[in-house]
C-alpha positions in Angstrom: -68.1 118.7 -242.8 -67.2 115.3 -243.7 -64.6 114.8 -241.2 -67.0 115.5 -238.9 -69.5 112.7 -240.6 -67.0 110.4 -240.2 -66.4 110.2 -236.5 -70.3 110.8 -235.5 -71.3 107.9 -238.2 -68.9 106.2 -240.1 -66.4 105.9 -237.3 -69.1 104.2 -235.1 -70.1 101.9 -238.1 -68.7 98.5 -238.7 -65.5 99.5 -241.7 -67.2 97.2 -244.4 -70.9 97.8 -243.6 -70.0 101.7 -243.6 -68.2 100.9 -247.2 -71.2 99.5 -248.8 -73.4 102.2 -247.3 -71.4 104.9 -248.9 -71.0 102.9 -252.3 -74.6 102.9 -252.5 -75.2 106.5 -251.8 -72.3 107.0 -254.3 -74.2 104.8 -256.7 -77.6 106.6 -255.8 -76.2 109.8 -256.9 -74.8 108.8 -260.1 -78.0 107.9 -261.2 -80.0 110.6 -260.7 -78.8 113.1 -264.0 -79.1 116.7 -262.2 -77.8 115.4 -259.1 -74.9 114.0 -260.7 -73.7 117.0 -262.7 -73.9 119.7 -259.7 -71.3 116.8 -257.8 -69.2 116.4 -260.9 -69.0 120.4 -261.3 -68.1 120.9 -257.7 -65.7 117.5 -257.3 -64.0 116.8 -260.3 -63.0 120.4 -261.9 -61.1 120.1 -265.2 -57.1 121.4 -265.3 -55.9 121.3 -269.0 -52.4 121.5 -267.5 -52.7 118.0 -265.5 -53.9 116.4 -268.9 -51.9 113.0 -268.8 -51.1 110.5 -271.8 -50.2 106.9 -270.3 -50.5 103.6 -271.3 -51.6 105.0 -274.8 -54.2 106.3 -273.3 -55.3 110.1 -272.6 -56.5 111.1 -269.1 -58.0 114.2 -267.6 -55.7 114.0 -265.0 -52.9 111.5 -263.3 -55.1 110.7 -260.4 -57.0 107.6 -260.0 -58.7 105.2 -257.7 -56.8 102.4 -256.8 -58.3 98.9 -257.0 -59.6 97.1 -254.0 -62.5 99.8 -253.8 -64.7 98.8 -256.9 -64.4 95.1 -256.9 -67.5 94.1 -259.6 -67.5 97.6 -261.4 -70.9 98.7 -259.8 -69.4 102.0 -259.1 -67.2 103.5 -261.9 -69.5 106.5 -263.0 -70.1 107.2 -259.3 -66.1 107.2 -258.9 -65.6 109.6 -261.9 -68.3 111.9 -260.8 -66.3 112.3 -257.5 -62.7 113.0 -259.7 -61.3 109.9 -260.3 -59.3 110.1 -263.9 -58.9 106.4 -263.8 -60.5 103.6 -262.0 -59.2 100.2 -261.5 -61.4 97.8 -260.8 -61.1 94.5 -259.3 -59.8 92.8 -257.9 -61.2 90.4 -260.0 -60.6 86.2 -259.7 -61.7 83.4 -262.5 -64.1 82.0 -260.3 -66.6 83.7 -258.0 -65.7 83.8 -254.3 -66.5 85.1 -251.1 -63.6 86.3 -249.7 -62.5 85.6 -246.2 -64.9 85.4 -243.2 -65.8 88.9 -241.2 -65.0 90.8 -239.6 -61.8 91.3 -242.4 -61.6 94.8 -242.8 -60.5 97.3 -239.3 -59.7 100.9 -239.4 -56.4 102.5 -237.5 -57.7 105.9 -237.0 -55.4 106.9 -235.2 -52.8 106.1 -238.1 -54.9 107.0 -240.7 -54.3 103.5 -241.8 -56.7 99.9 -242.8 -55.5 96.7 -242.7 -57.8 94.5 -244.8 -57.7 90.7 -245.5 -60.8 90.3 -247.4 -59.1 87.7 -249.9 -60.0 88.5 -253.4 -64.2 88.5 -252.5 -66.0 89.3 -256.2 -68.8 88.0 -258.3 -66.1 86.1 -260.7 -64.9 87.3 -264.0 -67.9 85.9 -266.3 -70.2 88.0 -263.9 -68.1 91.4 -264.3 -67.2 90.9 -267.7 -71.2 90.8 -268.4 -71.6 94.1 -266.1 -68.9 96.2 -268.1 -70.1 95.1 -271.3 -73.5 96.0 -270.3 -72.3 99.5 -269.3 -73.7 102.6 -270.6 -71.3 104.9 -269.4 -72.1 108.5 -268.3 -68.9 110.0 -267.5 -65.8 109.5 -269.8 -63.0 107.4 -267.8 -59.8 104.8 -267.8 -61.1 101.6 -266.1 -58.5 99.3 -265.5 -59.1 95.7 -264.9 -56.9 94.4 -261.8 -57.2 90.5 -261.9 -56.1 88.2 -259.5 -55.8 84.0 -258.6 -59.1 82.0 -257.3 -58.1 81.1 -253.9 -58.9 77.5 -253.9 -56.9 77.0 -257.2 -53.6 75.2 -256.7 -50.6 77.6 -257.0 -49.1 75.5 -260.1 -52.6 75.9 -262.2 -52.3 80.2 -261.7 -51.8 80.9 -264.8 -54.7 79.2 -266.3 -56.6 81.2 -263.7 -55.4 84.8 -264.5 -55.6 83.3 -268.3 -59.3 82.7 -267.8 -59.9 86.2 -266.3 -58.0 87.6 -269.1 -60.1 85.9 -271.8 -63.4 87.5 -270.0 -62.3 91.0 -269.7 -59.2 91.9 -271.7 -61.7 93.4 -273.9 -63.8 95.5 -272.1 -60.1 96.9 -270.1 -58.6 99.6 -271.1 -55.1 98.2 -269.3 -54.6 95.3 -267.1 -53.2 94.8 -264.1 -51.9 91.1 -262.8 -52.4 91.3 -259.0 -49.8 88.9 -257.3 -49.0 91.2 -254.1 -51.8 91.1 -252.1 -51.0 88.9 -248.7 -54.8 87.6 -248.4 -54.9 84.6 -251.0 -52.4 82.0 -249.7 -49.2 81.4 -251.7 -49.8 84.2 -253.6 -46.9 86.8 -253.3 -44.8 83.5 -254.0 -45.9 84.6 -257.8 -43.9 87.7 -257.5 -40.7 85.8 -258.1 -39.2 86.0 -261.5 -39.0 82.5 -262.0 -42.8 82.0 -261.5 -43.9 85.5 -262.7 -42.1 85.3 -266.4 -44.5 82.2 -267.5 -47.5 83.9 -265.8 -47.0 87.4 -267.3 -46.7 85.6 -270.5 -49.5 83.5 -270.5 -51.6 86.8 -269.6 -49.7 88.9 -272.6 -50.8 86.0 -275.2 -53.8 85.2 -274.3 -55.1 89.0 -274.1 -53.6 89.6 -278.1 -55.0 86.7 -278.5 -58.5 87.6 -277.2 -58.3 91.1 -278.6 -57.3 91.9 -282.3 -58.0 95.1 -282.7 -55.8 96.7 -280.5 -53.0 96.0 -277.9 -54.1 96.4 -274.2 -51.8 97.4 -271.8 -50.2 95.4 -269.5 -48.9 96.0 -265.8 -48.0 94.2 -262.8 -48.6 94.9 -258.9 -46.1 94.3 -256.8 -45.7 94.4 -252.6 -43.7 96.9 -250.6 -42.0 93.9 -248.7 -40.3 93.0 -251.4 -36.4 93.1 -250.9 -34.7 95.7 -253.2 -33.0 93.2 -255.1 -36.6 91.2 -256.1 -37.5 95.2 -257.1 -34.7 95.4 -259.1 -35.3 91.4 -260.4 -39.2 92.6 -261.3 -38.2 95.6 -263.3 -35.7 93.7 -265.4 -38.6 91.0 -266.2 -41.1 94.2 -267.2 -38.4 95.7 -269.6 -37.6 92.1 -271.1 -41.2 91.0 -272.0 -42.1 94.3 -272.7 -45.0 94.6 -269.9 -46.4 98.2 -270.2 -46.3 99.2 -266.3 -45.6 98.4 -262.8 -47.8 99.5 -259.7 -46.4 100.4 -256.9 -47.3 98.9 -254.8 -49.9 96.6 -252.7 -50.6 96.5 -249.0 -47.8 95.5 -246.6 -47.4 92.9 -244.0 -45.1 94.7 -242.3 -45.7 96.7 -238.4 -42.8 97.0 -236.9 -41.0 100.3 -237.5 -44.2 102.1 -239.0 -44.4 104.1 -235.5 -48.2 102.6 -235.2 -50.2 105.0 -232.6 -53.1 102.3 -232.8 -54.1 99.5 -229.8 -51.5 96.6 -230.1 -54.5 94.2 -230.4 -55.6 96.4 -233.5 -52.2 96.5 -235.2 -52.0 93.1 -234.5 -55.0 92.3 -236.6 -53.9 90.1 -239.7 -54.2 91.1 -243.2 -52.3 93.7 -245.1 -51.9 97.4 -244.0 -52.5 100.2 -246.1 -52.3 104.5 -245.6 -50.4 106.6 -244.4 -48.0 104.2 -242.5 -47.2 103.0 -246.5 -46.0 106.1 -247.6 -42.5 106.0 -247.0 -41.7 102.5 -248.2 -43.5 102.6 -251.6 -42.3 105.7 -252.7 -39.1 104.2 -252.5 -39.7 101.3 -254.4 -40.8 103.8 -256.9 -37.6 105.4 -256.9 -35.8 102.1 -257.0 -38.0 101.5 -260.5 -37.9 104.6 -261.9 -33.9 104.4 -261.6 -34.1 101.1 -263.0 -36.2 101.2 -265.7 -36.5 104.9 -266.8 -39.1 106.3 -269.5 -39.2 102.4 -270.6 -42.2 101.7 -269.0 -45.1 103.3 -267.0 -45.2 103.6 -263.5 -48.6 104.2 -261.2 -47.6 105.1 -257.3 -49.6 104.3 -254.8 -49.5 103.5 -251.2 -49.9 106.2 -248.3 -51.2 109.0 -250.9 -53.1 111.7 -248.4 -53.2 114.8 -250.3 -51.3 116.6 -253.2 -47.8 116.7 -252.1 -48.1 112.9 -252.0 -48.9 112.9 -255.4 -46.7 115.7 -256.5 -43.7 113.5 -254.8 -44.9 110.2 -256.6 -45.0 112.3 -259.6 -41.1 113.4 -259.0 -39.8 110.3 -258.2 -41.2 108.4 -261.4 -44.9 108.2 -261.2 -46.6 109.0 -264.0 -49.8 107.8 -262.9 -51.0 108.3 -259.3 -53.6 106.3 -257.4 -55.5 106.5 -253.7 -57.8 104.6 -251.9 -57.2 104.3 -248.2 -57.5 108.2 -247.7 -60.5 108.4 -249.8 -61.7 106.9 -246.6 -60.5 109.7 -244.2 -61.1 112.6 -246.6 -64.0 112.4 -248.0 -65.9 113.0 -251.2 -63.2 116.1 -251.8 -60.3 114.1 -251.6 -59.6 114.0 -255.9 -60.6 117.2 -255.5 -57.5 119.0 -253.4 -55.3 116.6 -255.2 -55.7 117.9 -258.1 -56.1 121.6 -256.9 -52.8 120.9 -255.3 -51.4 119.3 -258.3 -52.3 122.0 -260.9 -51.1 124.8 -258.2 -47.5 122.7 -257.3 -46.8 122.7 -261.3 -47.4 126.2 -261.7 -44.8 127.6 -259.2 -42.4 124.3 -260.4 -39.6 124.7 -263.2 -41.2 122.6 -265.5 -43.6 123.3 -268.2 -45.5 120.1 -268.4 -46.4 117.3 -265.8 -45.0 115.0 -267.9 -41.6 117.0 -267.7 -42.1 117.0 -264.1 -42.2 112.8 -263.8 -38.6 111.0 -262.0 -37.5 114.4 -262.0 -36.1 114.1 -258.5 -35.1 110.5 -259.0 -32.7 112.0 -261.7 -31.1 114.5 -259.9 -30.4 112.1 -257.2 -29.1 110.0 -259.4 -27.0 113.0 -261.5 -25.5 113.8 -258.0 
């Protein structure tokens, strides 16, 4: 039913102005208490087996929605109700900002893809900090903060930045994510490099102990699929040695040759970074890479090209213990958390191991045992 929504409606919609009109229906039905407890019954069904601990933090399931969809936190009881077991929020900058000018956001059908360059556009961290403390929520849920530099602030003054976003909303996170992947804010990937990431991962740990006493909230950092495998391997060092609590893998990509893109040249062409199903490949294995690297040491969240349950189940395999989507949410529809973790419960039940947590860098272990 829905795929057949999407090509008589949201297919012949503008990408963002059909984004907004499904958050607010999304919204709409959150609100409204009957309403919102039939949807949660029939799209977010409860398995005790996929019950996840992570972060320090218990979940109903692995599966959550990746930031870059809820960018102000208007929308996180209408993302639970639909299955989430997470939602990251954000991507949220010091400063308020508009983001790039439109049109900044283009579907690749045919790829089952997005490339976006919408650069970072949110109410500011003041304005979202406010809105979660103001929150009454309705549905029990992980929301994760994912904060990221003001555009127009000079690359040598980030820190202070992401320190002023942390100071806002460290306490109203339950993690943190420090976003300095995305290809849409100028000079910012050049933050992935250890050299410049140490000091900035530091300023963010201190300054969120600092702003919160009573209890430590978890770090993690996002990193791009383009990096090379030695900056991978360079990033996962620099998590173990300050003792950051995850890595996300990973952002959007640059990247278009060798993706075997079916889409117009002119589309492909579009600048920005590319997300979906052409992802896939390359950030599952820069999730093996980590998960080789740094073990059970810290957390790992996969995400990038994540359509369906064997997606997640391989994520989960190669390391993952979290698991998050976005881009197919777009393609599949309100059931998409749904079959994932239908899929999920039913791929652990005819797997050799008892627990999903057993389950996690299983594969990247026996590669490596080999």
């Amino acid at each position: 039913m829905y795929k057949l929504f999407f090509r008589l409606v949201f297919k012949r919609m503008d990408p963002e102005q059909a984004h907004y009109a499904a958050f607010r229906w999304i919204r709409l039905a959150a609100r409204v208490p009957v309403l919102r407890t039939f949807v949660a019954a029939a799209l977010a069904p409860r398995f005790k087996e996929l019950r996840t601990e992570a972060l320090g933090l218990r979940m109903h399931g692995p599966f959550g929605l990746a930031a870059g969809f809820d960018k102000n936190a208007i929308a996180i009881d209408g993302m639970a109700m639909l299955g989430f077991d997470h939602i990251e929020i954000g991507t949220v900058t010091g400063e308020p900002q508009p983001g790039n000018p439109k049109k900044r956001l283009f579907r690749l059908v045919a790829d089952r893809a997005l490339i976006n360059r919408m650069g970072f556009n949110n109410e500011g961290s003041a304005a979202v900090a406010a809105r979660l403390a103001a929150r009454n929520p309705v549905f029990r849920t992980t929301v994760g903060v994912n904060i990221g530099k003001t555009k127009v602030v000079p690359e040598a003054e980030a820190a202070a930045d992401y320190v002023k976003s942390t100071e806002a909303l460290a306490g109203h996170a339950d993690y943190l994510v420090v976003n300095v992947s995305s290809p849409n804010t100028p000079g910012l990937r050049n933050l992935q490099a250890t050299e410049s990431l140490r000091p900035l991962l530091t300023a963010v740990r201190e300054a969120a102990d600092r702003t919160v006493t009573t209890r430590r909230v978890p770090l993690l950092v996002k990193i791009a699929p383009d990096l090379a495998d030695e900056d991978v391997d360079a990033v996962a060092d620099l998590a173990v040695e300050l003792g950051l609590d995850g890595i996300i893998a990973t952002n959007t990509t640059i990247a278009r040759e060798a993706l075997g893109l079916k889409s117009a040249p002119d589309l492909v062409g579009e600048t920005g970074g590319l997300s979906g199903a052409p992802l896939k490949e390359r950030s599952l294995e820069v999730l093996s890479r980590l998960y080789a690297r740094v073990g059970d040491r810290i957390t790992l969240v996969g995400v990038g090209g994540v359509e369906n349950a064997e997606d997640a189940w391989q994520r989960i395999l190669a390391g993952a213990t979290l698991v998050q989507g976005y881009s197919a949410f777009i393609y599949e529809g309100p059931f998409y958390a749904r079959a994932i973790h239908k899929g999920l419960a039913a791929r652990l039940a005819t797997s050799p191991y008892a627990t999903l947590a057993e389950a996690v860098g299983a594969e990247t272990r026996k590669k490596a045992a080999l």
